[in-house]
DSSP file (Angstrom, degrees, kcal/mol; ACC not computed):
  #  RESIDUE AA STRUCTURE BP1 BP2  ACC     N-H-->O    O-->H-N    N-H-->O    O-->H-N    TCO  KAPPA ALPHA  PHI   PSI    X-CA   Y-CA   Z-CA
    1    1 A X              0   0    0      0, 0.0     2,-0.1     0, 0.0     0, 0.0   0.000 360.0 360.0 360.0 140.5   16.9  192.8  133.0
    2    2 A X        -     0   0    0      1,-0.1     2,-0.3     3,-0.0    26,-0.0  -0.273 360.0-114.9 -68.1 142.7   17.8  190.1  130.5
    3    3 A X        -     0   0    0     -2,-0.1     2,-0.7     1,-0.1    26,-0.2  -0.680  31.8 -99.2-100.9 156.1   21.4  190.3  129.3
    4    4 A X  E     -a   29   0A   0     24,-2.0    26,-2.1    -2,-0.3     2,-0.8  -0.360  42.3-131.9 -68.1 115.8   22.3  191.2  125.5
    5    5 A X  E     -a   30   0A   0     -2,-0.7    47,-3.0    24,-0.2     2,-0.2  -0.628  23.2-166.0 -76.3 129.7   23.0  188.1  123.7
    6    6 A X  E     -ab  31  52A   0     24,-4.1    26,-2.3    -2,-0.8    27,-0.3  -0.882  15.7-170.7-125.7 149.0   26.2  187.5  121.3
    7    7 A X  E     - b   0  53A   0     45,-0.9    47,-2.2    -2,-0.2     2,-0.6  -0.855  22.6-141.2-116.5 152.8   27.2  185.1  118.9
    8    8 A X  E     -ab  34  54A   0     25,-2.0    27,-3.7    -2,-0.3     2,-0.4  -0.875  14.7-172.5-122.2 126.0   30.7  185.4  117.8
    9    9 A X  E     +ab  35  55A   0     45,-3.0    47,-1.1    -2,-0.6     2,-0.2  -0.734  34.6 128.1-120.5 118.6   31.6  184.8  113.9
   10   10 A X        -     0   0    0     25,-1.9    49,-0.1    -2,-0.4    -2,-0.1  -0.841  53.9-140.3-177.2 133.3   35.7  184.8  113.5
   11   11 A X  S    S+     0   0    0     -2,-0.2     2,-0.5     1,-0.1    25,-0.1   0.365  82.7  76.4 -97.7   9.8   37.8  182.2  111.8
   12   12 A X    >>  -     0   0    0      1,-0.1     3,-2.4     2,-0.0     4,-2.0  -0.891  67.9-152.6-108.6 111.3   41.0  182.4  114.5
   13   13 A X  H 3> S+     0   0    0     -2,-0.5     4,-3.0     1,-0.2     5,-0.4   0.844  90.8  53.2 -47.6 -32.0   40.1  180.6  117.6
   14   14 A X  H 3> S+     0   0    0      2,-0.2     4,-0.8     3,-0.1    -1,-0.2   0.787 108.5  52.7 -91.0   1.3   42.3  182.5  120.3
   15   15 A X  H <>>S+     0   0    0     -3,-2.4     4,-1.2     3,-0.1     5,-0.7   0.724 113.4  51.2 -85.1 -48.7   40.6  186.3  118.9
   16   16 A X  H  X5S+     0   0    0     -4,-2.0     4,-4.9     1,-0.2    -2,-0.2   0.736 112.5  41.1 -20.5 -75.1   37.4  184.1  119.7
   17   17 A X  H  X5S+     0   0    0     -4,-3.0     4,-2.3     1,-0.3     5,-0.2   0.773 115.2  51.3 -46.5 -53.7   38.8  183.3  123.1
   18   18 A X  H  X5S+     0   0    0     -4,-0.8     4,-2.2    -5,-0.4    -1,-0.3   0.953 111.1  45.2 -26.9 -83.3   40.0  186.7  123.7
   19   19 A X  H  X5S+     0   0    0     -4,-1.2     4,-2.4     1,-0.2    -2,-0.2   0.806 113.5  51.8 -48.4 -48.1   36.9  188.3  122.9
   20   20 A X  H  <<S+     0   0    0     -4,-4.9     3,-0.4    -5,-0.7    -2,-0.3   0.990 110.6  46.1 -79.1 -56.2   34.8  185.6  125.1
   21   21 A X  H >X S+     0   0    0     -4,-2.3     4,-1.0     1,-0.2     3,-0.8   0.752 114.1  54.4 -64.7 -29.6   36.9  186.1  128.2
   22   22 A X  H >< S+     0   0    0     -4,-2.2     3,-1.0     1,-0.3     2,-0.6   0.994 117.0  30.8 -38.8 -72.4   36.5  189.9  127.3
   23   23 A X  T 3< S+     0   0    0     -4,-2.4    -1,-0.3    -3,-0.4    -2,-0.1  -0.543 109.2  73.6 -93.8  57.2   32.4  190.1  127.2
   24   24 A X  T <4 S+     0   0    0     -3,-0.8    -1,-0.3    -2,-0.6    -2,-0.2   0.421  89.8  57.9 -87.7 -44.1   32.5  187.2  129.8
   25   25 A X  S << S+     0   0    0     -3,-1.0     2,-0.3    -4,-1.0    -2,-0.2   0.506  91.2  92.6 -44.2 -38.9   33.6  190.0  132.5
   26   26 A X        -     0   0    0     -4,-0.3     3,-0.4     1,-0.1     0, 0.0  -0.556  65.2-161.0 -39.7 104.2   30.5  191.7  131.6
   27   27 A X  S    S+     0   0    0     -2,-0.3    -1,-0.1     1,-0.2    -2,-0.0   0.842  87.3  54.0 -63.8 -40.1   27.3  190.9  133.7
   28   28 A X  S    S+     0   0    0    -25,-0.1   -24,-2.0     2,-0.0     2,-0.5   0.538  99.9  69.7 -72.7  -4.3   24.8  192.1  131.1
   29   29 A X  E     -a    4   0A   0     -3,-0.4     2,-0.4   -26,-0.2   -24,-0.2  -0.925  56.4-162.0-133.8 151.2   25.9  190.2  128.4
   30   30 A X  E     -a    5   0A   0    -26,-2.1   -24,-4.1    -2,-0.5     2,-0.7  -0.970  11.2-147.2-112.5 125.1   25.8  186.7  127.3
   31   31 A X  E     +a    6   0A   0     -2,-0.4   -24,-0.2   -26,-0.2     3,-0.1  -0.771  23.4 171.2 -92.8 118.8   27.9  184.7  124.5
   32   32 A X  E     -     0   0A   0    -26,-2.3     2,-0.2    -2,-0.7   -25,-0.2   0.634  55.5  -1.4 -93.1 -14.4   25.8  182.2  123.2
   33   33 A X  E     -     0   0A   0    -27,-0.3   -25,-2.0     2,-0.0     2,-0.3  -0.968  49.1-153.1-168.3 149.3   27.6  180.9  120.5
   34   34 A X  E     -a    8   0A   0     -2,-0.2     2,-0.3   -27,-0.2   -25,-0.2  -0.960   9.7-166.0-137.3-178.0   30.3  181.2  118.8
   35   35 A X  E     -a    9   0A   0    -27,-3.7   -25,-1.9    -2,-0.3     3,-0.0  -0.984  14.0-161.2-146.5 155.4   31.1  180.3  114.7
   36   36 A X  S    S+     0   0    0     -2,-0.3    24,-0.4   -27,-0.2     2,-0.2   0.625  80.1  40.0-108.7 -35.3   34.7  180.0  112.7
   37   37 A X  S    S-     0   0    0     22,-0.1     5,-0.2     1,-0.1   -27,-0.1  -0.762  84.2-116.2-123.6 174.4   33.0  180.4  108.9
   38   38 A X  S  > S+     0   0    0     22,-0.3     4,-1.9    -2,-0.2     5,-0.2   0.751 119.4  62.6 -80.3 -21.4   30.3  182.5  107.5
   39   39 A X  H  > S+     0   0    0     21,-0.3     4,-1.8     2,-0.2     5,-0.2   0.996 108.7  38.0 -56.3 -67.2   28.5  179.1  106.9
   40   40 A X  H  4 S+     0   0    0      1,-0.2     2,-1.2     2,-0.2     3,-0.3  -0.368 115.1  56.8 -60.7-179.1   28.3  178.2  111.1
   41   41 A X  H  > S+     0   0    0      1,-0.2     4,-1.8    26,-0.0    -1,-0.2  -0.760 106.5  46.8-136.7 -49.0   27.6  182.1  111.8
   42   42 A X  H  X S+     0   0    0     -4,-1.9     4,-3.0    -2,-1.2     5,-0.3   0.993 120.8  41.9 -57.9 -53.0   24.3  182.0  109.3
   43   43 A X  H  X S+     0   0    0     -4,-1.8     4,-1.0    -3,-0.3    -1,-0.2   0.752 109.2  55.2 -55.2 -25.6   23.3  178.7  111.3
   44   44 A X  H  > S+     0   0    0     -5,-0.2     4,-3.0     2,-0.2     5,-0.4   0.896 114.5  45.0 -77.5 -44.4   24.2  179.9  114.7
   45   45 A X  H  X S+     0   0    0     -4,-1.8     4,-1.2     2,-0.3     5,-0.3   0.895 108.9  48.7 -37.1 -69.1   21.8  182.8  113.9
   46   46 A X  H  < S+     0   0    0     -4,-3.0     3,-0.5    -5,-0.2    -2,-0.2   0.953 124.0  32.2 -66.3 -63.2   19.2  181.3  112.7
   47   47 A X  H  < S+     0   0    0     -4,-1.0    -2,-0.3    -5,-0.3    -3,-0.2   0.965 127.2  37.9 -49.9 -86.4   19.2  178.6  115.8
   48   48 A X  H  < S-     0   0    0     -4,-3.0    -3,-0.2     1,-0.1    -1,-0.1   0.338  89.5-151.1-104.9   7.5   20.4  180.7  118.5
   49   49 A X     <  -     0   0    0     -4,-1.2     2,-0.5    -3,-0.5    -1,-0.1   0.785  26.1-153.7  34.0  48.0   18.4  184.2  117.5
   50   50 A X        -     0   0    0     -5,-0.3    -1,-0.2     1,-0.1   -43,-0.1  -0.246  28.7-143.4 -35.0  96.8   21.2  187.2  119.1
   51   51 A X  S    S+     0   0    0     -2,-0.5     2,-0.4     1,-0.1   -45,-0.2   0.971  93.0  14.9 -16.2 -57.4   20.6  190.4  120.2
   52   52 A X  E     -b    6   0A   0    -47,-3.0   -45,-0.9     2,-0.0     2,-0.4  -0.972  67.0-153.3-140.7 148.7   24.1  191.4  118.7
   53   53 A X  E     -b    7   0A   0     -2,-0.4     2,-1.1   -47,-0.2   -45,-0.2  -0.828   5.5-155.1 -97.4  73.8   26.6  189.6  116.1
   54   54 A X  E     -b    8   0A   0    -47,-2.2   -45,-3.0    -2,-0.4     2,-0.4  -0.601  23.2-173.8 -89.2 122.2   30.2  190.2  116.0
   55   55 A X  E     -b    9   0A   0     -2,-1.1   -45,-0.2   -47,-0.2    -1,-0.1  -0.928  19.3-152.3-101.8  97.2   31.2  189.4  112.5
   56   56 A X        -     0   0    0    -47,-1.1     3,-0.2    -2,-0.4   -47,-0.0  -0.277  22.0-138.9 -60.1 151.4   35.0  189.2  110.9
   57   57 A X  S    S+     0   0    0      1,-0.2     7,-0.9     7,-0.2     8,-0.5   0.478  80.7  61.1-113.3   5.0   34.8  190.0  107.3
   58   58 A X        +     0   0    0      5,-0.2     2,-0.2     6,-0.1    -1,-0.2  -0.580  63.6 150.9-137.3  96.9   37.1  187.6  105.8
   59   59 A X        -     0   0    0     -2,-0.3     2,-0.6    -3,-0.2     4,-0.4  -0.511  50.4 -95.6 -78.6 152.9   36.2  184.4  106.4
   60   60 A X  S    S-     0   0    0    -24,-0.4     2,-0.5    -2,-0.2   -21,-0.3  -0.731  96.8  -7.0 -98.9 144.3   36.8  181.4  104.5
   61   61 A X  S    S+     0   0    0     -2,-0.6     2,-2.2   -24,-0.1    -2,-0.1  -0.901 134.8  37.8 116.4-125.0   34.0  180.2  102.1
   62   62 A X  S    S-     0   0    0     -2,-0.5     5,-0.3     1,-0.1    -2,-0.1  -0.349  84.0-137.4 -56.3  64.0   31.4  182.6  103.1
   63   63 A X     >  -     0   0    0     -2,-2.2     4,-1.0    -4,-0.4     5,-0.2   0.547  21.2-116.7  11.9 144.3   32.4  186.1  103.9
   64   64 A X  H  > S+     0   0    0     -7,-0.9     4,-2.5     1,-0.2     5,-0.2   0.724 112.7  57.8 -85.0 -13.8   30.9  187.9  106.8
   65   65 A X  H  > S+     0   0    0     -8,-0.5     4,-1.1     2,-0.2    -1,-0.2   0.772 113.0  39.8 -88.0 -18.9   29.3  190.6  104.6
   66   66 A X  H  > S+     0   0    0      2,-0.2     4,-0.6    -9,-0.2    -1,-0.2   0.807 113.0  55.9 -97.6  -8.1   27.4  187.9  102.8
   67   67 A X  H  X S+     0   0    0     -4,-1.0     4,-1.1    -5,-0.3    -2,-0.2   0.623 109.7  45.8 -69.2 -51.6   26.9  186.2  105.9
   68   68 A X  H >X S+     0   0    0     -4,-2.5     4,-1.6    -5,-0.2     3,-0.8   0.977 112.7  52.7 -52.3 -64.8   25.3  189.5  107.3
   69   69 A X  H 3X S+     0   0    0     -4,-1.1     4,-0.5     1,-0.3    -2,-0.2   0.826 109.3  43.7 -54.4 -36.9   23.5  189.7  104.3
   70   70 A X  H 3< S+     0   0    0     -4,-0.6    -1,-0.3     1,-0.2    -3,-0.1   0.740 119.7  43.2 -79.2 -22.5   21.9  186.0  104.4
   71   71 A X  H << S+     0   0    0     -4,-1.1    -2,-0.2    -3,-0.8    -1,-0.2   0.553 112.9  53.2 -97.7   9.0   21.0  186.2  108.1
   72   72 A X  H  < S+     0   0    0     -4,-1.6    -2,-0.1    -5,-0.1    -3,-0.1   0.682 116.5  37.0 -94.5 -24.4   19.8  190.0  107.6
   73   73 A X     <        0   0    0     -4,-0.5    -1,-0.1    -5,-0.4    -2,-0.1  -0.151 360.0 360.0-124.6  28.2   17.0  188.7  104.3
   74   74 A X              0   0    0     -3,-0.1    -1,-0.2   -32,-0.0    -3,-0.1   0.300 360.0 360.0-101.9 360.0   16.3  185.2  106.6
């Protein structure tokens, strides 16, 4: 079986790190990417096509709920 792919979208680097050493532990799953603004999380998306997103919802610039919303209507 193919493992789930995740991007992670978060503007503090060490809950990134956290959160990838977390779902690293995990056989089934893969981090494929990760992104710091809602800008990089729409681009990582669109390029690197996840199974699943985890998305903060206040980012700076772009938001993660408009950042859902633009990779949701892509």
């Amino acid at each position: 079986m193919e493992p789930i792919t995740i991007l992670i979208a978060d503007d503090h680097a060490d809950f990134r790190a956290g959160l990838r050493a977390l779902l690293e532990a995990a056989d089934d799953l893969e981090i494929v990417g990760e992104a710091a603004t809602g800008v990089e999380a729409v681009s990582q998306a669109t390029a690197l096509q996840p199974d699943v997103i985890l998305m903060d919802i206040n980012m700076p610039g772009l938001n993660g709920i408009e950042a859902t919303r633009r990779i949701l209507y892509m």
